[in-house]
N, CA, C and O atoms as a GROMACS GRO file, in nm:
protein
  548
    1UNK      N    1   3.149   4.256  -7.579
    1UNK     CA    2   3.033   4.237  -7.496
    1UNK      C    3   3.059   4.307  -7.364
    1UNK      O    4   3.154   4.270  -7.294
    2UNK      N    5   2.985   4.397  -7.328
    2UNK     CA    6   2.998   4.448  -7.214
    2UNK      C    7   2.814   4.503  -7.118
    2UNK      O    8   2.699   4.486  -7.159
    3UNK      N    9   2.847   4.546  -7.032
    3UNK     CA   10   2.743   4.575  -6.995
    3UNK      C   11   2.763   4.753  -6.940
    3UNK      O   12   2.870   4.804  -6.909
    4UNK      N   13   2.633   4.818  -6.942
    4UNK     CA   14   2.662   4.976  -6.940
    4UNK      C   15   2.516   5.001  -6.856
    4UNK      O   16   2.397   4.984  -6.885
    5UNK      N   17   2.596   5.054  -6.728
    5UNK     CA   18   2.534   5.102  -6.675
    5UNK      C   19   2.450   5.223  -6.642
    5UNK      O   20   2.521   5.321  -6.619
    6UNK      N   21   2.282   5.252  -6.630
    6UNK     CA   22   2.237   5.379  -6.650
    6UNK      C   23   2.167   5.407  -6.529
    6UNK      O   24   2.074   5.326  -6.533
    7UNK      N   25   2.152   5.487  -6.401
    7UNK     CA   26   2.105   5.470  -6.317
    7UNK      C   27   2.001   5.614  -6.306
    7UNK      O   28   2.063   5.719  -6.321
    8UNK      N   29   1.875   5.626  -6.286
    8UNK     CA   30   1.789   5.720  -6.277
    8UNK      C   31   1.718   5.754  -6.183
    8UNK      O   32   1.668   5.650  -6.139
    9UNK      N   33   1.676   5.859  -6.113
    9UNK     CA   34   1.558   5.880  -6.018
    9UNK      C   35   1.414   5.908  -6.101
    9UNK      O   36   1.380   5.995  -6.182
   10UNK      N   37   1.335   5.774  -6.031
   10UNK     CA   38   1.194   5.747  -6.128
   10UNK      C   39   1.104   5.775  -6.034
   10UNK      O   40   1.022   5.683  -6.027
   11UNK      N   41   1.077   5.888  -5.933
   11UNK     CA   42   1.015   5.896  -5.858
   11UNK      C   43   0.902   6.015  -5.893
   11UNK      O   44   0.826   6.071  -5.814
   12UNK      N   45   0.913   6.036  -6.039
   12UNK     CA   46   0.830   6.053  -6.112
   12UNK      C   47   0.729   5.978  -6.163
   12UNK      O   48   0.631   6.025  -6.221
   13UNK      N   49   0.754   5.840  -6.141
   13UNK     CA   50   0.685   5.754  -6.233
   13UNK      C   51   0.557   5.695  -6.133
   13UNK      O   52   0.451   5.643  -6.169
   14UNK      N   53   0.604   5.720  -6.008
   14UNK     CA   54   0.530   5.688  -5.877
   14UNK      C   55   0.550   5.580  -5.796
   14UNK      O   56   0.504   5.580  -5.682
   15UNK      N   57   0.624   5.467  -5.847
   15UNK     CA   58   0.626   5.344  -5.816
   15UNK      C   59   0.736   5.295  -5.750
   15UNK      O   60   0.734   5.228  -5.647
   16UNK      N   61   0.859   5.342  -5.832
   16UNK     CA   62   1.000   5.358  -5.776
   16UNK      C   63   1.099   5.456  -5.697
   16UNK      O   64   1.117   5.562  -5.757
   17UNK      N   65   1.144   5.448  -5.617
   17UNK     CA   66   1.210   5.556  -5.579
   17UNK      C   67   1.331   5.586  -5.668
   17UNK      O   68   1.359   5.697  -5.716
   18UNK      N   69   1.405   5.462  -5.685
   18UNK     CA   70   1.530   5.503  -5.810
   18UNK      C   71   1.541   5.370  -5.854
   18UNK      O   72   1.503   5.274  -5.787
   19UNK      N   73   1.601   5.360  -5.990
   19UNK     CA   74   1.597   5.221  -6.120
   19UNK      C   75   1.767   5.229  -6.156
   19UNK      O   76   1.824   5.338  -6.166
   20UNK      N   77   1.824   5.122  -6.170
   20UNK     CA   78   1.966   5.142  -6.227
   20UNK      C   79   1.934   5.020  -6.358
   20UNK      O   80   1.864   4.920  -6.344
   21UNK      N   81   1.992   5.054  -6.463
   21UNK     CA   82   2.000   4.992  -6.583
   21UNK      C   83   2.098   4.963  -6.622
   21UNK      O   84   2.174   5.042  -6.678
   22UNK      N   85   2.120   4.855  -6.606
   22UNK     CA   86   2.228   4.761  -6.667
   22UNK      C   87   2.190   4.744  -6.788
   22UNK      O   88   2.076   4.698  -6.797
   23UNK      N   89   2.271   4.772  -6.936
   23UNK     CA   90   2.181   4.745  -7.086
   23UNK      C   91   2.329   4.654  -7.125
   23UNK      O   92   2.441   4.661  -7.074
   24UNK      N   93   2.283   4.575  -7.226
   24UNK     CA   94   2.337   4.505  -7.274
   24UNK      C   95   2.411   4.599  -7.432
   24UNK      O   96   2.353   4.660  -7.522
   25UNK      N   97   2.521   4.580  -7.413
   25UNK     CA   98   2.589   4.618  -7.534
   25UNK      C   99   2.700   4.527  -7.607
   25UNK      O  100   2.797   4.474  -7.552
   26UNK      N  101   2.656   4.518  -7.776
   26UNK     CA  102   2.725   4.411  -7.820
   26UNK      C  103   2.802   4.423  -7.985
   26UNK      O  104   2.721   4.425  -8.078
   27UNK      N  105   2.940   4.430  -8.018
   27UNK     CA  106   2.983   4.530  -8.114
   27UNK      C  107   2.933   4.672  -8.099
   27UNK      O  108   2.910   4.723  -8.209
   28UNK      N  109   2.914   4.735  -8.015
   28UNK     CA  110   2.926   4.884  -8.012
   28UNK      C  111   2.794   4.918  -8.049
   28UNK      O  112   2.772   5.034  -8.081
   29UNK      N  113   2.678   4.814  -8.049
   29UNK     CA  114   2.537   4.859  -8.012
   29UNK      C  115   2.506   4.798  -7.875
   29UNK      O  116   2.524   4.692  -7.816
   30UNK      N  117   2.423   4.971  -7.845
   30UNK     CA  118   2.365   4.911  -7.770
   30UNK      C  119   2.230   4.835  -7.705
   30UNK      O  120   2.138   4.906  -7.746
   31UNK      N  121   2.189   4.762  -7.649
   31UNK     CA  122   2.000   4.693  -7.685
   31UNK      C  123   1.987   4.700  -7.521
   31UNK      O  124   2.067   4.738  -7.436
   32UNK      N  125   1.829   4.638  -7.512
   32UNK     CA  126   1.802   4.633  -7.368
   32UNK      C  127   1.881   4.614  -7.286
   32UNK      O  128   2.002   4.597  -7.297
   33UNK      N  129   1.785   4.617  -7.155
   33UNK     CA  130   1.843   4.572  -6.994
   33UNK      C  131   1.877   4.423  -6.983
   33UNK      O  132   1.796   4.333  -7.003
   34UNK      N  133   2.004   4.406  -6.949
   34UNK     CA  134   2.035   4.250  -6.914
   34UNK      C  135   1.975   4.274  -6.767
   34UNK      O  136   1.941   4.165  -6.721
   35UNK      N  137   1.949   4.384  -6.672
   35UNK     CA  138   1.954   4.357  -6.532
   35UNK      C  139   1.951   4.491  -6.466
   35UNK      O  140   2.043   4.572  -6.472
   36UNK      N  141   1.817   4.510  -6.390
   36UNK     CA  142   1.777   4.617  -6.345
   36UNK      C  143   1.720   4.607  -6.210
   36UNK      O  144   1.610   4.559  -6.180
   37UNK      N  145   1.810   4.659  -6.132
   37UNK     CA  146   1.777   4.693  -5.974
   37UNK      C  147   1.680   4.774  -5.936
   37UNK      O  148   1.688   4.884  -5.990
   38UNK      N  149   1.578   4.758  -5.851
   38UNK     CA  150   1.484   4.859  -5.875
   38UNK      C  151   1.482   4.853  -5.687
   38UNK      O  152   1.479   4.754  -5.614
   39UNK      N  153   1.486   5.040  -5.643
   39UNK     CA  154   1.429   5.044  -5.504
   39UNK      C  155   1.319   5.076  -5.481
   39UNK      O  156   1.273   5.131  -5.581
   40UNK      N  157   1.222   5.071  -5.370
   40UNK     CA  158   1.097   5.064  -5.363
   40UNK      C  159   1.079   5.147  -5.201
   40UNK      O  160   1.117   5.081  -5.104
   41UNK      N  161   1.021   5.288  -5.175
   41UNK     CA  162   0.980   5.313  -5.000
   41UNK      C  163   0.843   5.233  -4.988
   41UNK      O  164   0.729   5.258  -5.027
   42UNK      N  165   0.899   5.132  -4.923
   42UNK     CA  166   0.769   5.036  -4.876
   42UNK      C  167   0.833   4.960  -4.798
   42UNK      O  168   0.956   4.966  -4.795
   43UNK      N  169   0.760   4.868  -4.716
   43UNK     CA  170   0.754   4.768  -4.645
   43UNK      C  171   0.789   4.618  -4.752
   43UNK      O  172   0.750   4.616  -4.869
   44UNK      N  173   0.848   4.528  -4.706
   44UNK     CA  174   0.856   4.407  -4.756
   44UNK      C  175   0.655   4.365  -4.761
   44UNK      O  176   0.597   4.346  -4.868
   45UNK      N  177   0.582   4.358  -4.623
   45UNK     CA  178   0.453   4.320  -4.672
   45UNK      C  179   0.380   4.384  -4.804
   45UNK      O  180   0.316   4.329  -4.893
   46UNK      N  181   0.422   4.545  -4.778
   46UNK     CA  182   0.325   4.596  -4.892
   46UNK      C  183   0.389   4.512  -5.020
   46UNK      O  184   0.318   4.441  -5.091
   47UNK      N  185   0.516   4.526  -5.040
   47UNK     CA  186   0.546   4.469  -5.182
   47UNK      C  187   0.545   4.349  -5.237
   47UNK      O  188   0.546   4.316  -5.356
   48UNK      N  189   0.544   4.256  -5.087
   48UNK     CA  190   0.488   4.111  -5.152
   48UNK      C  191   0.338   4.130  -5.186
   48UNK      O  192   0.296   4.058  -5.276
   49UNK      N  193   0.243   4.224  -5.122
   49UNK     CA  194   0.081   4.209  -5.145
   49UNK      C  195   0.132   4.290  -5.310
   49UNK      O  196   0.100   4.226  -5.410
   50UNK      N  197   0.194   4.398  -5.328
   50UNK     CA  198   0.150   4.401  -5.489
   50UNK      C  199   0.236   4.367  -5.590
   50UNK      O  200   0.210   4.392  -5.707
   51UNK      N  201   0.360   4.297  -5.546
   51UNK     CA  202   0.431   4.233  -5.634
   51UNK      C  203   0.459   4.086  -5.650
   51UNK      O  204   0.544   4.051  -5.731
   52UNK      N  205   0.394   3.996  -5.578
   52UNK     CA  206   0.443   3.892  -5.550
   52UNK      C  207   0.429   3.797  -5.658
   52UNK      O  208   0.506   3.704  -5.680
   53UNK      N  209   0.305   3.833  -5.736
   53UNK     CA  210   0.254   3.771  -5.882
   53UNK      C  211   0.395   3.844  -6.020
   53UNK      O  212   0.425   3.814  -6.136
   54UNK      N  213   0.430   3.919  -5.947
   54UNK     CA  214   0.544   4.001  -6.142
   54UNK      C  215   0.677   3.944  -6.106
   54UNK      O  216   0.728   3.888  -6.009
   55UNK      N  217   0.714   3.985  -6.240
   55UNK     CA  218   0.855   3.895  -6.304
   55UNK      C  219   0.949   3.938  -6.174
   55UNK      O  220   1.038   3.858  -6.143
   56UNK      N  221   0.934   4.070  -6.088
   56UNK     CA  222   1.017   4.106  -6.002
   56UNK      C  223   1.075   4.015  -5.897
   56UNK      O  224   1.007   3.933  -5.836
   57UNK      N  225   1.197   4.032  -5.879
   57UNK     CA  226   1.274   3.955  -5.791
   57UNK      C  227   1.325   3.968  -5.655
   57UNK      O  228   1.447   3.964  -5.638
   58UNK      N  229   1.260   3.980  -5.575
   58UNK     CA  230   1.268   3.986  -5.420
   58UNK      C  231   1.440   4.007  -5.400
   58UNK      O  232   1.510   3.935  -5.471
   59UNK      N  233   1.501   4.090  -5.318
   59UNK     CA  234   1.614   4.098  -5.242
   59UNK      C  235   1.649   4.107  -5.174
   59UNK      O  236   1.740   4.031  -5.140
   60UNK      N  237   1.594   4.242  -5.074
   60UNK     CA  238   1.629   4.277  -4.917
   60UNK      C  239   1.525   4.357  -4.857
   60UNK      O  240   1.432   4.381  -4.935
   61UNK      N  241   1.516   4.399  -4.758
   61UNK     CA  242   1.443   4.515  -4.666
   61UNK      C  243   1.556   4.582  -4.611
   61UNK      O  244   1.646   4.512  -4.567
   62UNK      N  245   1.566   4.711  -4.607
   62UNK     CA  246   1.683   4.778  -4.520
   62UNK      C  247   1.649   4.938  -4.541
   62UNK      O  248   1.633   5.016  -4.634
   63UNK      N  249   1.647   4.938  -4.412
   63UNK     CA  250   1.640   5.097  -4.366
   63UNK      C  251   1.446   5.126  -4.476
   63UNK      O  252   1.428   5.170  -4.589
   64UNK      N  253   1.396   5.102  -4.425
   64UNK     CA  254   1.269   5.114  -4.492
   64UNK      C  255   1.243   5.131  -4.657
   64UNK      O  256   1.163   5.210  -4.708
   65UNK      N  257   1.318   5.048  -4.720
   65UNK     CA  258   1.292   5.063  -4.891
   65UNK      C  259   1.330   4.892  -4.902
   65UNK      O  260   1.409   4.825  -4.835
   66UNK      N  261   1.244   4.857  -5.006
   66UNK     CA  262   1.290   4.686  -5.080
   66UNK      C  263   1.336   4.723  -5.163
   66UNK      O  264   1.304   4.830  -5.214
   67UNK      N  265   1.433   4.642  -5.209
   67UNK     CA  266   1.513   4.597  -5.292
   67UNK      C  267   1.486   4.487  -5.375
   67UNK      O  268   1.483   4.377  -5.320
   68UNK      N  269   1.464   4.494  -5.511
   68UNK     CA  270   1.449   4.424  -5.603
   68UNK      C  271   1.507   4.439  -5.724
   68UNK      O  272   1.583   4.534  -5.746
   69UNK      N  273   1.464   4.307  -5.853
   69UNK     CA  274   1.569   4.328  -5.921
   69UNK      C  275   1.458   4.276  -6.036
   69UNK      O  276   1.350   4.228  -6.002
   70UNK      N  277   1.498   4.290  -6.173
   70UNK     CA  278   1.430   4.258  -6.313
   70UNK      C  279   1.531   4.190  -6.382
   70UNK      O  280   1.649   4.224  -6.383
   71UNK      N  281   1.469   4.065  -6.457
   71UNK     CA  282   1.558   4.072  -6.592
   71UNK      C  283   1.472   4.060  -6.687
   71UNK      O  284   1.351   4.058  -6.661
   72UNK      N  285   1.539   4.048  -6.874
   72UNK     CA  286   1.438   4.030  -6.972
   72UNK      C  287   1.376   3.906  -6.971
   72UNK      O  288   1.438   3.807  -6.933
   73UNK      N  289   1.285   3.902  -7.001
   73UNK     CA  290   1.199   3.769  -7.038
   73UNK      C  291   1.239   3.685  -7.152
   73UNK      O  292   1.238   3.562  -7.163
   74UNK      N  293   1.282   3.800  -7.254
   74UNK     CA  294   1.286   3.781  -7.396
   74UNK      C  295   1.421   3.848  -7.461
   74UNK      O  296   1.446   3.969  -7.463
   75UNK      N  297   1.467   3.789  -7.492
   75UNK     CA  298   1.570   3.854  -7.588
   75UNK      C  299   1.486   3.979  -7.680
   75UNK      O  300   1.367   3.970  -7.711
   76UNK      N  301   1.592   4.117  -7.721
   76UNK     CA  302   1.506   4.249  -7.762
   76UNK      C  303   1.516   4.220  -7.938
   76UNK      O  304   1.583   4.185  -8.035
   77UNK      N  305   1.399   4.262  -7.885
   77UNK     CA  306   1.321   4.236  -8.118
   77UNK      C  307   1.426   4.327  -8.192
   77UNK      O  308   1.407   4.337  -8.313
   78UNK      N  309   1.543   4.401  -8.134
   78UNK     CA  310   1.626   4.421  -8.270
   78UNK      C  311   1.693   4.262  -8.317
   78UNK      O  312   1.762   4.240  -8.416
   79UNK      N  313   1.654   4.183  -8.232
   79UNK     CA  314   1.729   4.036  -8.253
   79UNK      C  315   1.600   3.980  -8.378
   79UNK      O  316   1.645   3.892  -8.451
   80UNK      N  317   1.508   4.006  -8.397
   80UNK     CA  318   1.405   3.922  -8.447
   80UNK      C  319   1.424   3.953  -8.618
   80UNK      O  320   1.441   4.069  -8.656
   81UNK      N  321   1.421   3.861  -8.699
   81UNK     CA  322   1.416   3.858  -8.826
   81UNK      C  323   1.268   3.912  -8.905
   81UNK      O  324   1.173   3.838  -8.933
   82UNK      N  325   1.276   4.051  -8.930
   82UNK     CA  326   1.150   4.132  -8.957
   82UNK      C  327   1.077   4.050  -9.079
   82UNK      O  328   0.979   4.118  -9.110
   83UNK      N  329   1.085   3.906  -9.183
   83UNK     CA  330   1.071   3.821  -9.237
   83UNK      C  331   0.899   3.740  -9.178
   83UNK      O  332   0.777   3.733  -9.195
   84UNK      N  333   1.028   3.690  -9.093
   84UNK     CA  334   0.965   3.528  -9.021
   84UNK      C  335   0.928   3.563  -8.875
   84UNK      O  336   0.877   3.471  -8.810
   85UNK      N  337   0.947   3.680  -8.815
   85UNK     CA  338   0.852   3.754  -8.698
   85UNK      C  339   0.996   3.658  -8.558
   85UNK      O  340   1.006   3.703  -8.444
   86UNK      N  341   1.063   3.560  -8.595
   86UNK     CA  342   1.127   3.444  -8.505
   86UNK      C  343   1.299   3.499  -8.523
   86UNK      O  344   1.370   3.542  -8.614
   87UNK      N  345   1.310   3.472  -8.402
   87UNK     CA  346   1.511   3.513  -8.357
   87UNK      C  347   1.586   3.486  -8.499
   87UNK      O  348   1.596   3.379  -8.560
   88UNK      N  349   1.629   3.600  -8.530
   88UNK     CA  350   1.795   3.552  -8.667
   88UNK      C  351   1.903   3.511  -8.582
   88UNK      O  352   2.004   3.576  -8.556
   89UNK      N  353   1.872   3.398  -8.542
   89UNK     CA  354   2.023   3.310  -8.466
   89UNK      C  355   2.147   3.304  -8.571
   89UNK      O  356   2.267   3.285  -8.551
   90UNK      N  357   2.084   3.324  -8.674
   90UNK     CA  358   2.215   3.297  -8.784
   90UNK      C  359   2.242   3.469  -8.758
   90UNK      O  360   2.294   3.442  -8.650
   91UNK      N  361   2.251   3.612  -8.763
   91UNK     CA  362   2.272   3.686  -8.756
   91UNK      C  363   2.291   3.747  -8.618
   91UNK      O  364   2.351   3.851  -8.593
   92UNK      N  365   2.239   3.676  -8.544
   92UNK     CA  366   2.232   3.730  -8.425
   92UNK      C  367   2.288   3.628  -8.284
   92UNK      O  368   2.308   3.668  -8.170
   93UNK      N  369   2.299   3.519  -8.326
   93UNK     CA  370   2.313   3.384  -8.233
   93UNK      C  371   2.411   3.421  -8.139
   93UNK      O  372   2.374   3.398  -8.024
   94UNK      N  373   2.537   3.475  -8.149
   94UNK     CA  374   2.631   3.474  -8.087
   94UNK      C  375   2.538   3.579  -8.001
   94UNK      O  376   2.448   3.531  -7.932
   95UNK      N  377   2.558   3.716  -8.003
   95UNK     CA  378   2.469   3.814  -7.937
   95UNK      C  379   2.358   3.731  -7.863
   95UNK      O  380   2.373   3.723  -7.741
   96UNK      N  381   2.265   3.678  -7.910
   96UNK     CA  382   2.198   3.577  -7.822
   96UNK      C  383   2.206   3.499  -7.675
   96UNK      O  384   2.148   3.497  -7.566
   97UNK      N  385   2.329   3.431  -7.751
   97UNK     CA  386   2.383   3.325  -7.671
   97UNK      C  387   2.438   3.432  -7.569
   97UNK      O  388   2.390   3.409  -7.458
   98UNK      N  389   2.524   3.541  -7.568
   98UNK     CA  390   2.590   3.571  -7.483
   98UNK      C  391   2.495   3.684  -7.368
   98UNK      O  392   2.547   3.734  -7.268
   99UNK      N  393   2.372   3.706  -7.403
   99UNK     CA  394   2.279   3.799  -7.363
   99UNK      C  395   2.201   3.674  -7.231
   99UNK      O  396   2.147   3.697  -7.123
  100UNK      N  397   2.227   3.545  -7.306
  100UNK     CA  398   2.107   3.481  -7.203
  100UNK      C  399   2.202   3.423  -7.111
  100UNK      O  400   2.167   3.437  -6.993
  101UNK      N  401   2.361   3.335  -7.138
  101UNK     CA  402   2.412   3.330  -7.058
  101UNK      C  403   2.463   3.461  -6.930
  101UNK      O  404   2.475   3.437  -6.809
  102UNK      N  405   2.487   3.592  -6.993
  102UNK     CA  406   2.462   3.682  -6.866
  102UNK      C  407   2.337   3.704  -6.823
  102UNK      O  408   2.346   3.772  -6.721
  103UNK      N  409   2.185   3.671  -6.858
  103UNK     CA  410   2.064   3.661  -6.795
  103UNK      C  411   2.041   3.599  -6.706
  103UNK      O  412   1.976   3.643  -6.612
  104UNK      N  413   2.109   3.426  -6.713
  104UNK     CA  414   2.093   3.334  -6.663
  104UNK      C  415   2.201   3.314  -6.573
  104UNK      O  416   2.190   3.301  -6.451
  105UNK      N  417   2.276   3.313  -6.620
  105UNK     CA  418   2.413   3.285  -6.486
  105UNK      C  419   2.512   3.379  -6.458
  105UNK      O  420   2.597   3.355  -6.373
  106UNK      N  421   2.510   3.486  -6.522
  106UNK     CA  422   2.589   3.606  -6.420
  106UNK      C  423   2.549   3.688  -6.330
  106UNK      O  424   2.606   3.736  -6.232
  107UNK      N  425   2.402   3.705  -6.390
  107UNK     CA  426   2.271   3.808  -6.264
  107UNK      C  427   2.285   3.716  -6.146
  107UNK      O  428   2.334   3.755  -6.040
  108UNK      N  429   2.253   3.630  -6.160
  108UNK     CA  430   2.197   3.531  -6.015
  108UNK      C  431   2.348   3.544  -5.975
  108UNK      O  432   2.356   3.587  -5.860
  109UNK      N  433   2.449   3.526  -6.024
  109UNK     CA  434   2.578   3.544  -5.956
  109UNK      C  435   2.580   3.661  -5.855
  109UNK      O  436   2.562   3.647  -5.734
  110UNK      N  437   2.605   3.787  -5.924
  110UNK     CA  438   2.606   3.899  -5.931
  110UNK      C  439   2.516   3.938  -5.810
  110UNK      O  440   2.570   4.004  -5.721
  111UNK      N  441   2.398   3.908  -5.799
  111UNK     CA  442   2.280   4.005  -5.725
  111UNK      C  443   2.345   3.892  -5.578
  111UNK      O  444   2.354   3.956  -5.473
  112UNK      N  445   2.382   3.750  -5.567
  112UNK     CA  446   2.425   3.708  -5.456
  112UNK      C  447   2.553   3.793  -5.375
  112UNK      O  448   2.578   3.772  -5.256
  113UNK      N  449   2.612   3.871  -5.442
  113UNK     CA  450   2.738   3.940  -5.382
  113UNK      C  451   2.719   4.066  -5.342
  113UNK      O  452   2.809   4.145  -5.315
  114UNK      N  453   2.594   4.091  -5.337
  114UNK     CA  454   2.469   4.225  -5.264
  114UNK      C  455   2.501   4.238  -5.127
  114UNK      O  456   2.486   4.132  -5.065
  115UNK      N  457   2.539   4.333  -5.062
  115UNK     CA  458   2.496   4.312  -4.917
  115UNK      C  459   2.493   4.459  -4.920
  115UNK      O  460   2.517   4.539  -5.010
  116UNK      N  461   2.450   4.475  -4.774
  116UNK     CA  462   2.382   4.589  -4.712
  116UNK      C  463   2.413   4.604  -4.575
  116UNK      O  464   2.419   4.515  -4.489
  117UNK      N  465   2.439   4.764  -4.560
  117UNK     CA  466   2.492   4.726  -4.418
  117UNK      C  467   2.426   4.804  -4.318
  117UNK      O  468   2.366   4.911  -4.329
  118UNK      N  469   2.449   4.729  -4.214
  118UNK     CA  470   2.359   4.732  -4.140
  118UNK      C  471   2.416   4.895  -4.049
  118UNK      O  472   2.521   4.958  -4.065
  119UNK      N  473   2.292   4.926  -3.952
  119UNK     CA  474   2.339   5.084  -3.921
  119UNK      C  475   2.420   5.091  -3.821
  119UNK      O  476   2.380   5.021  -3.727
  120UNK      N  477   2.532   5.155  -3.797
  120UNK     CA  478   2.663   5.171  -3.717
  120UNK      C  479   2.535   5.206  -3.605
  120UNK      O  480   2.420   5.238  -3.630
  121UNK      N  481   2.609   5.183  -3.459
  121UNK     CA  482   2.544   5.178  -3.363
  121UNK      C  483   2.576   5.328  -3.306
  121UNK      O  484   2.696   5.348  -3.290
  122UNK      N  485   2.525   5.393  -3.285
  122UNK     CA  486   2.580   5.537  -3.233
  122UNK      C  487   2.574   5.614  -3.109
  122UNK      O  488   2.536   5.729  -3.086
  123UNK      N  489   2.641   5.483  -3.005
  123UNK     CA  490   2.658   5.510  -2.890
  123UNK      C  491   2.853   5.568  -2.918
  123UNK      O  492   2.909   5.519  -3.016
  124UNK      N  493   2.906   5.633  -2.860
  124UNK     CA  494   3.017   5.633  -2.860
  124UNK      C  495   3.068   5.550  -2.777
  124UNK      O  496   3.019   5.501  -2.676
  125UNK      N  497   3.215   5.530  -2.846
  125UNK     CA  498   3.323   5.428  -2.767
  125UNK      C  499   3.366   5.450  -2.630
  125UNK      O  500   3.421   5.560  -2.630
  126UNK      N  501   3.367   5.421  -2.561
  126UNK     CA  502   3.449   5.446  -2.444
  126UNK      C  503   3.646   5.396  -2.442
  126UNK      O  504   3.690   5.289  -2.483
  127UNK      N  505   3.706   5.480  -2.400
  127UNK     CA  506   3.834   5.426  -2.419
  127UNK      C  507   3.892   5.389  -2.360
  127UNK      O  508   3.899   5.455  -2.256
  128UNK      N  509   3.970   5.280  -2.362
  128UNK     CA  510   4.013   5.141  -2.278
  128UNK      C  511   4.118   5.193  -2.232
  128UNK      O  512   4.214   5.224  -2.303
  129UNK      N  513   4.108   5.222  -2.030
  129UNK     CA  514   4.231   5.295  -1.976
  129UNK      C  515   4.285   5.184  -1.912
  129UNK      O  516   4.210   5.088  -1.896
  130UNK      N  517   4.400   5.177  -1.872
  130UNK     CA  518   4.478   5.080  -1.770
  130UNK      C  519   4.464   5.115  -1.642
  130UNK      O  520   4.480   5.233  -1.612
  131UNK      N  521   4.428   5.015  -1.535
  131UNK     CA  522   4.446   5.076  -1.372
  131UNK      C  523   4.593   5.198  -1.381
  131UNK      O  524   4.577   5.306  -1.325
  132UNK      N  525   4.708   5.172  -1.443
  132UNK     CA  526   4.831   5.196  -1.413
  132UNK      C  527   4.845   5.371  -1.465
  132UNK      O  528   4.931   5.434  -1.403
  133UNK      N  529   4.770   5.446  -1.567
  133UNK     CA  530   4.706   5.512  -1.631
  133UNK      C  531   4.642   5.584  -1.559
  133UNK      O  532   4.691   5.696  -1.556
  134UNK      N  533   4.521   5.568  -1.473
  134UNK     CA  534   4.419   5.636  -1.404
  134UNK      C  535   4.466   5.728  -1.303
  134UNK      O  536   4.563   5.690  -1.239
  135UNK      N  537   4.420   5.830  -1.280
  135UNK     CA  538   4.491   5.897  -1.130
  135UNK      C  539   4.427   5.812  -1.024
  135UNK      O  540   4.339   5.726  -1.021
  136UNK      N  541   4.514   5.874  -0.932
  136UNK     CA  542   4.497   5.803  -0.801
  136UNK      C  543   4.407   5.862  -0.756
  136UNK      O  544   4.403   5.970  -0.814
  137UNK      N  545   4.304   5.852  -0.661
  137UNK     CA  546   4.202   5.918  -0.573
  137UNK      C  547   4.233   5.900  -0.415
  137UNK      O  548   4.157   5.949  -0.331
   0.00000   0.00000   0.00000
């Protein structure tokens, strides 16, 4: 079980400036996104007025882009028993189980250990002389 990261510029798509994809991989397939960071050039207001209703997950404002994040809703229909239309837990359970526990409690871990830093101040230093140091006048 691991996770594999895919990161893209979607500023083709119009919406995003860049998307990173975290996909879930399990025995050496790989299936959806366990967890996808998404940046946004906007304002925190604009994106609460058009996101505040979607699955998207609020994160930061910094340096003029939001920060947000996705996960699945649903475990991915290669999990679904093409039969009975409903999850093959018997074929798939373990994969399951280990897809929702990193959905559920490693993202929310994970996206808390986020930070961002803030912009170096770009006055220069002044350098700390001693009276004993200084010429005399």
């Amino acid at each position: 079980m691991e996770a594999l990261c895919h990161g893209e510029n979607a500023a083709q798509e119009g919406e995003t400036e860049s998307e990173y994809h975290f996909r879930f991989k399990f025995k050496g397939k790989v299936y959806d996104d366990i967890f996808t960071p998404l940046v946004y050039r906007m304002t925190r207001q604009e994106w609460e007025r058009d996101y505040a209703d979607s699955p998207l997950v609020y994160l930061a404002e910094h340096e003029g882009r939001v920060f947000a994040y996705l996960t699945p809703e649903e475990p991915p229909e290669a999990f679904l028993d093409k039969k009975t239309g409903d999850y093959d837990y018997k074929r798939f359970g373990t994969a399951i189980g280990s897809l929702k526990r990193m959905v559920n409690r490693d993202v929310p871990r994970i996206v808390t250990t986020l930070r961002f830093h803030r912009k170096s101040i770009s006055r220069r230093p002044a350098p700390y002389r001693s009276r004993k140091v200084r010429g005399r006048r």
